[in-house]
C-alpha positions in Angstrom: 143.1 121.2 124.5 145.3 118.1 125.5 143.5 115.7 123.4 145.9 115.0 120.9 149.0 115.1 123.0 147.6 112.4 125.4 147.3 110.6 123.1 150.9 110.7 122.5 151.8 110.5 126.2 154.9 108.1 126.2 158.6 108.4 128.0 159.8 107.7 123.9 161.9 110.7 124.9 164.1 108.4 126.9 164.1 105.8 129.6 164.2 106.9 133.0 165.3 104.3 135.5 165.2 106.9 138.9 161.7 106.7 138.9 159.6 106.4 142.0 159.4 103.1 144.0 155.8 101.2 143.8 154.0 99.7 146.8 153.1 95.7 146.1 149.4 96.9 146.2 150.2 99.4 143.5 152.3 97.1 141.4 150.1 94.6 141.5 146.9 96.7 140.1 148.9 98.0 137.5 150.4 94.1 136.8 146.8 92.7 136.7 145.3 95.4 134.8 148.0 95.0 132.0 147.1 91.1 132.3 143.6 92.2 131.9 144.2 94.2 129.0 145.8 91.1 127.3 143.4 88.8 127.8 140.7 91.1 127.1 142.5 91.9 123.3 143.2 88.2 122.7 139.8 87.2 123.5 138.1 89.8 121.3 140.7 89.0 118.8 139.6 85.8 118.6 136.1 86.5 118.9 136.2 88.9 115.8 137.6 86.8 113.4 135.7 83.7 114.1 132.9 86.1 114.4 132.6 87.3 110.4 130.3 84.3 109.6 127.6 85.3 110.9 127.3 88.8 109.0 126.2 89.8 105.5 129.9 89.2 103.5 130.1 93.2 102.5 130.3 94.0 106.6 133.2 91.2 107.0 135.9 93.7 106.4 134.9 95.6 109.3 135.3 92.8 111.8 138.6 91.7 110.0 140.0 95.1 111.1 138.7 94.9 114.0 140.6 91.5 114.8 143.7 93.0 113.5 143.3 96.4 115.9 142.9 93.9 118.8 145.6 91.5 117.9 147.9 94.7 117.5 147.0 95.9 120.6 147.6 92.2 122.5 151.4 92.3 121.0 151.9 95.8 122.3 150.0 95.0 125.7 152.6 91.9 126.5 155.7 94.1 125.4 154.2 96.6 127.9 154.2 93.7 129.9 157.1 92.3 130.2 159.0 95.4 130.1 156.8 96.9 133.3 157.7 93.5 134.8 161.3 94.1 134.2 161.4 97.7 135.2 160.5 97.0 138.6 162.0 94.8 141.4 160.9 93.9 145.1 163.5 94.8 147.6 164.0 94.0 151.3 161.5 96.9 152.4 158.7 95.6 150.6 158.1 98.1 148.1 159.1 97.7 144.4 162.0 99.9 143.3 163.6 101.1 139.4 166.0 98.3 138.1 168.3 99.1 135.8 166.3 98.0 132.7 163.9 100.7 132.2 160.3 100.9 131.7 159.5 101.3 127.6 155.9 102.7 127.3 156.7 103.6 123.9 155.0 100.6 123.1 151.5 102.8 123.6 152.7 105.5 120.6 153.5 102.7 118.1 150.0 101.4 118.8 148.1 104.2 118.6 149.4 105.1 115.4 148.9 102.3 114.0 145.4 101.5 115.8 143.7 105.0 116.0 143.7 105.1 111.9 141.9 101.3 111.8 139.3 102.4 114.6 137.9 105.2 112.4 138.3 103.0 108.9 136.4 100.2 110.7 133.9 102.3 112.0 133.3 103.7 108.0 133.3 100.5 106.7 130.9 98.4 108.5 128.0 100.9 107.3 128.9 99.7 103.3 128.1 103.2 102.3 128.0 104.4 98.6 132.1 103.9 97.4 132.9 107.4 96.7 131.9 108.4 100.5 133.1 105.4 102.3 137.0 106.4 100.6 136.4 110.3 100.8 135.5 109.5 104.9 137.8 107.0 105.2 140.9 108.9 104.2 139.9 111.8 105.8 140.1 110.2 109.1 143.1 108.3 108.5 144.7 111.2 108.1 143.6 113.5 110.7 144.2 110.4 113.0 147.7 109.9 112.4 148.3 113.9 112.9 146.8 113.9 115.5 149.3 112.0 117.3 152.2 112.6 115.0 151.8 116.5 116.0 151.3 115.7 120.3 154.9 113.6 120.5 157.0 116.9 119.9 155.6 118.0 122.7 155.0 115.3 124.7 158.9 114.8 124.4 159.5 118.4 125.7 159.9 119.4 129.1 159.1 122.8 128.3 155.6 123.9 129.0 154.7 126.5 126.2 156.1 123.8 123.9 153.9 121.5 125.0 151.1 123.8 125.0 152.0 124.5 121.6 152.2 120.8 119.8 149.0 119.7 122.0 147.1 122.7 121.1 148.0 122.3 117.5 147.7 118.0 118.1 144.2 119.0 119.2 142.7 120.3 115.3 142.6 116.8 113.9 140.9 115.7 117.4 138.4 118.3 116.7 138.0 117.7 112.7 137.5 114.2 113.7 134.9 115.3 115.4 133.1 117.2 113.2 133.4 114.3 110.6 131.7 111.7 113.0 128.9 113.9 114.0 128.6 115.7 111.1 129.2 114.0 107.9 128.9 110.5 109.1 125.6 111.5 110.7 124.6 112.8 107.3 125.9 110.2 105.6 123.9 107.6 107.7 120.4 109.1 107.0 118.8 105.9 105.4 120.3 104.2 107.8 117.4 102.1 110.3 116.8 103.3 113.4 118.4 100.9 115.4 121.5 101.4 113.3 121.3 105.0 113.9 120.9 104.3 118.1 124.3 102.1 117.6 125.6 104.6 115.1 125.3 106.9 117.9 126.6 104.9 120.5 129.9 104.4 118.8 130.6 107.8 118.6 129.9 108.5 122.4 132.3 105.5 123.0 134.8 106.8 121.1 134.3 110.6 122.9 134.4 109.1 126.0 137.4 106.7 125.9 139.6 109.4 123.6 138.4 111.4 126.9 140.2 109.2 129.6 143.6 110.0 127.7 143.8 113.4 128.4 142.7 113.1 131.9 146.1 110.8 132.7 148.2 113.7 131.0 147.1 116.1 133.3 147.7 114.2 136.6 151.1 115.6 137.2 150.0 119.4 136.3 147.3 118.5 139.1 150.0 117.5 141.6 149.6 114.2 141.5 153.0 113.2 140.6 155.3 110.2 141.8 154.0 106.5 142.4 150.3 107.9 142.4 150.8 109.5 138.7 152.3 105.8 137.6 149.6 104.1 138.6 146.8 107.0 137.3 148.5 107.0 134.0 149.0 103.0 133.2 145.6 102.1 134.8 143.8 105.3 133.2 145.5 104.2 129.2 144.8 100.5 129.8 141.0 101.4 130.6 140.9 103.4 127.9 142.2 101.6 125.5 140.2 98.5 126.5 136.9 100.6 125.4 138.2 101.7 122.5 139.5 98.7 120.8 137.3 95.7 122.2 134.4 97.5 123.4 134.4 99.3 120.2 134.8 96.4 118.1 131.6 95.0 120.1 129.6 98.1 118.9 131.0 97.3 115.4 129.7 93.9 115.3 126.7 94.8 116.5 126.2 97.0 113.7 126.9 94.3 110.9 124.4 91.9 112.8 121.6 94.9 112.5 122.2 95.8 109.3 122.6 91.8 108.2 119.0 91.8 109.6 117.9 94.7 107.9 119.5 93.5 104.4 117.1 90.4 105.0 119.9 88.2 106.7 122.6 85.7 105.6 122.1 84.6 102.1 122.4 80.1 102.7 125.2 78.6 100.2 123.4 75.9 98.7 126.6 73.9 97.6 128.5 75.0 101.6 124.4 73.6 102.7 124.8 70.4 100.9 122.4 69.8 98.4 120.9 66.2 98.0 122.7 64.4 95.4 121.1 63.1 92.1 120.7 59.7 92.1 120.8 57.6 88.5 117.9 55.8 87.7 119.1 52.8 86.8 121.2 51.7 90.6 
């Protein structure tokens, strides 16, 4: 029900600087995870582009995009950063209290919509199907991405409950046709497909299920009663976990799917003139 307004979970609506106070041992998990979450983009980042030469050239633009979800996700991940850093001071008691530069997780929306999108193109792409289904998939998913969150931040900004109800059930149709695309029509599409590309095929979309799955789960905390300093730390700990598997985990699953189908294409094709060939020599030296 909530899957598309997690998604969307964000305090966009306006800072809030009266929040609850953080213990050191809670500020610091949160701190190191969003320090892990950098490193971990940045690394894969890196990884991904240097990465493309060792796949068939017609699976490259998958990796390309996903180097470019990663590196999008490293920028948002150090603004989240910094401004978490800044949000938050140590005081005499020991415990870290609200300054009065509040905490912008807004940072999250703005990289989900852009990132969500990429994760399905990427995850089209790297199979090279026939043009006409890669584009009709591709732009199918795109869109029912970016409505996805586009329709959960009205109600994610509300603090009424059958408005939120409302925008997340109607947030959670593109989650579902999303769904139905991957195990459907990407399945079908995928038929010829070897069997260990199928296996990895498969793999990705249960990755996907199950890190898309983590989001709603930190939107319902506070409906739980889990509210306060304990719904800070489930909610930034439960999106940075989440959005580690589903950006450089992901990505891993992606390459792994160019290397197989490299293999199964007959491997890399050698550049004879990038090889260097011998050179003639003249008869007469």
């Amino acid at each position: 029900m909530f899957a598309g307004v997690a998604l969307a979970q964000t305090n966009v609506g306006g800072p809030d600087t009266s929040g609850p106070t953080l213990t050191a041992g809670q500020f610091n998990l949160i701190y190191n995870f969003f320090s892990f979450a950098i490193a971990a983009m940045g690394a894969s980042a890196i990884f991904f582009f240097l990465a493309r030469s060792s796949v068939a050239p017609k699976y490259r633009i998958a990796l390309l995009i996903s180097g470019v979800v990663v590196t999008i996700a490293a920028y948002h991940y150090v603004r989240i950063f910094n401004s978490f850093e800044a949000a938050y001071a140590l005081n005499a008691a020991g415990v870290y209290a609200p300054t009065s530069v509040p905490f912008n997780d807004a940072y999250r929306y703005v990289d989900w919509l852009l990132t969500v999108p990429l994760l399905l193109v990427e995850a089209v792409a790297v199979l090279a199907l026939a043009r006409n289904v890669a584009n009709s998939l591709i732009l199918r998913l795109a869109v029912a991405a970016t409505l996805m969150i586009v329709l959960g931040y009205p109600g994610e900004i509300s603090t009424n409950t059958g408005t939120r109800f409302l925008w997340g059930t109607l947030s959670t149709i593109p989650f579902l046709y999303i769904l139905y695309i991957l195990w459907v029509e990407l399945a079908r599409a995928t038929e010829r497909q070897s069997a260990e590309v199928k296996v990895l095929v498969r793999n990705l979309r249960l990755l996907l299920l199950l890190s898309w799955g983590v989001y709603p789960i930190a939107y319902i905390l506070p409906m739980l009663g889990i509210v306060g300093s304990s719904a800070v730390v489930g909610v930034q700990v439960g999106y940075t976990i989440a959005d580690v598997l589903a950006k450089p985990l992901f990505g891993l699953l992606i390459y792994a799917i160019a290397v197989a189908k490299t293999r199964d294409d007959g491997g890399l094709v050698n550049d004879v003139n990038a090889a260097g060939a011998p050179l003639a020599v003249n008869a007469s030296d």
